[in-house]
N, C-alpha and C positions, 0 to 999 in steps of 0.2 A: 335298836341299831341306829338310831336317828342321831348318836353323837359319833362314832364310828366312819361311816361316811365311805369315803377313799379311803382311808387310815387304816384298814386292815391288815396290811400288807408288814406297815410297822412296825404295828405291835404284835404281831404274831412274828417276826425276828426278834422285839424281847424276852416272849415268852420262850420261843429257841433257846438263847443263850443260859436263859436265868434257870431254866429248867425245876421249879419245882410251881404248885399251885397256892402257896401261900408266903408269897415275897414280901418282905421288909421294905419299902419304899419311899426316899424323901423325892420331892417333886419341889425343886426351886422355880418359884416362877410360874407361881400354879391360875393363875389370870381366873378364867371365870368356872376353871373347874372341867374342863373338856377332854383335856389328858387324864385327867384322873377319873373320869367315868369313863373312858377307853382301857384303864387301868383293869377296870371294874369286870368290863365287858370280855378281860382276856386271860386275866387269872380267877380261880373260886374262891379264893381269900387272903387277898393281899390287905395288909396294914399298911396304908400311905399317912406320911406325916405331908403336909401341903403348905409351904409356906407363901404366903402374898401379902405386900404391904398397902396397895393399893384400895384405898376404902370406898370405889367406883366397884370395882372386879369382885373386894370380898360379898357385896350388897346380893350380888348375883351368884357367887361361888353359895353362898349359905341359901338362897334360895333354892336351888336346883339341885344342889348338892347334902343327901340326907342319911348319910348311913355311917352306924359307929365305928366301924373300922376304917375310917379314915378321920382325919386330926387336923383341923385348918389352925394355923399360928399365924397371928397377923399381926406379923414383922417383915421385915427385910434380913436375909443372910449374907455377911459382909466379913470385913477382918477388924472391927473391932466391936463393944457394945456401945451400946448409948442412944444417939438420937442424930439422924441425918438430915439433909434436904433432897425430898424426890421431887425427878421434875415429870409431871402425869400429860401425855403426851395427848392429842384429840386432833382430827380433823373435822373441822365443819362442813367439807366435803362430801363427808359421809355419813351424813346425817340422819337423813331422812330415809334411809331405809337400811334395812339391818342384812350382810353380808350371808349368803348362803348357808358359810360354814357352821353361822350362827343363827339359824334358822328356827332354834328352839327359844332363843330369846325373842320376847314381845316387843312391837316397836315400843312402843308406851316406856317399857325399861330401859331399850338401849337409849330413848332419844334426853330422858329425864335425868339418867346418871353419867351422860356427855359420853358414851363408850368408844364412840366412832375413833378406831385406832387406838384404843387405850393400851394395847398388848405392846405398845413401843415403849412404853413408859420405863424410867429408869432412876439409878441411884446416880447416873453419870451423866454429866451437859452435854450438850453438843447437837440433839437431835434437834428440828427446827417448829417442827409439828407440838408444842405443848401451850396449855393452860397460861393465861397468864402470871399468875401466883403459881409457884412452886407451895410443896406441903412438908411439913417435918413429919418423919416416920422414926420409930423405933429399929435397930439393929444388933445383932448379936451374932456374933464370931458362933461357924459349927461347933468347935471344941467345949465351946463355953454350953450353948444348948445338949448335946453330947452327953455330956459328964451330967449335968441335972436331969437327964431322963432314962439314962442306961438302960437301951433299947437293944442292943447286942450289936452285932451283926447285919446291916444293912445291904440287901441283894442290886440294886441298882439307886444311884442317885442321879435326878435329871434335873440338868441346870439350864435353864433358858432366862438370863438377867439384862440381856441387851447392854451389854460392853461392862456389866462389871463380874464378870468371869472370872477374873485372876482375882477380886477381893473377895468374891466364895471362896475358891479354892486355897488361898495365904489363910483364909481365916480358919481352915479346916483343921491345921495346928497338923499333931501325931493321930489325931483320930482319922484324918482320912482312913487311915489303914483298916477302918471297922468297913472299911465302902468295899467288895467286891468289884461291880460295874458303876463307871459312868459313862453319863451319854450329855454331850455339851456341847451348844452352842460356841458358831468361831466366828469373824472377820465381819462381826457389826462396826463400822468404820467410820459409825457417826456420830460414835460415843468417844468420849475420852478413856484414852487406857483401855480399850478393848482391842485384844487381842488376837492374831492372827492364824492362820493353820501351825505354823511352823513352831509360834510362840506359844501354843494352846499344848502343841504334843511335847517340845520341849519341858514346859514348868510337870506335867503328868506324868511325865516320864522321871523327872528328878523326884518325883512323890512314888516311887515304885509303878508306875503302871505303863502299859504295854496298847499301841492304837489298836483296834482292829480295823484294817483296812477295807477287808471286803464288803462292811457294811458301815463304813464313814465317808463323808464328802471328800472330793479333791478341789472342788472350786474354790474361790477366793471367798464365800462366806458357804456356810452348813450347817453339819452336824459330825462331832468325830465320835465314836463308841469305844471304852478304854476298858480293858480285864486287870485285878489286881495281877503281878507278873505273883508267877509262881516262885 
């Protein structure tokens, strides 16, 4: 229960919705791997696929994170393939001692692999908090990974990319339509091109899907939860 925390509340509304014990799951934005052993801890045999481009986050994702049914890709999900520039975000603020949430992390790891705010890091400029050097990452449109792994039917995708939400989502092609649920990130305002409540349900809704209100943010940044529309 030590990754869990407050977060049960959450993830026991996905387990609600997704209703079965052995969900399909992509995790955009999978950082050190924390969602996805909350994953663990709420379904009995879910398959997450986990993608993260960040080679600070994967150091620690592959460390703590050890079991075959789940699939780390260490790439970035975007709208086209190839090769990008991320910019890997840090504060040296936070350095010296490792943040509650991340409790399980050794200092020694966080302070060696510069982690302090690394979960802001993006495919988009604009945040202020980064690394001097930008990094070049790998990227590939969902369609494109899709079609190479014919995995069926995917019960929830969760996208947390800090402002480049809408180049997931364009890159998702006709295959969105394998996705049941998503659950995304809205109104990071520091990124370029990241999109707002309005413009998040908009583009979702022209992709067939439907908000659920009762368990989505209304503030100016959140989380919105989307059901394929029947």
């Amino acid at each position: 229960m030590k990754y869990m925390k407050h977060y049960g509340e959450k993830f026991n509304m996905f387990k609600s919705i997704i209703k079965k014990n052995n969900p399909v799951i992509i995790e955009i934005g999978a950082h050190y791997g924390e969602d996805t052993l909350r994953f663990l801890e709420t379904f009995k045999n879910p398959m997450i696929y986990c993608f993260e481009p960040d080679p600070r986050n994967i150091t620690i994702f592959k460390k703590h994170v050890k079991v075959p049914n789940i699939i780390l890709l260490e790439f970035a999900l975007s709208n086209f393939d190839g090769k990008a520039e991320f910019f890997q975000s840090y504060d040296e603020a936070g350095h010296f001692s490792v943040p509650s949430k991340y409790d399980w992390i050794n200092l020694e790891d966080y302070r060696n692999n510069k982690l302090s705010n690394s979960g802001s890091s993006s495919l988009k400029c604009g945040y202020t908090k980064i690394l001097k050097e930008s990094i070049e990452v790998e990227t590939k449109r969902f369609d494109t990974w899709y079609k190479e792994n014919n995995i069926g039917v995917i019960d929830l995708a969760w996208i947390d990319v800090q402002g480049a939400e809408k180049d997931v989502l364009l890159g998702m092609g006709e295959e969105v339509d394998k996705i049941k649920h998503i659950w995304i990130e809205y109104g990071e305002k520091d990124y370029e091109d990241a999109m707002s409540r309005r413009e998040t349900i908009n583009l979702l809704e022209s992709k067939g899907y439907q908000v659920i209100n009762s368990i989505s943010s209304f503030s100016e940044t959140g989380d919105l939860m989307f059901r394929r529309a029947e």
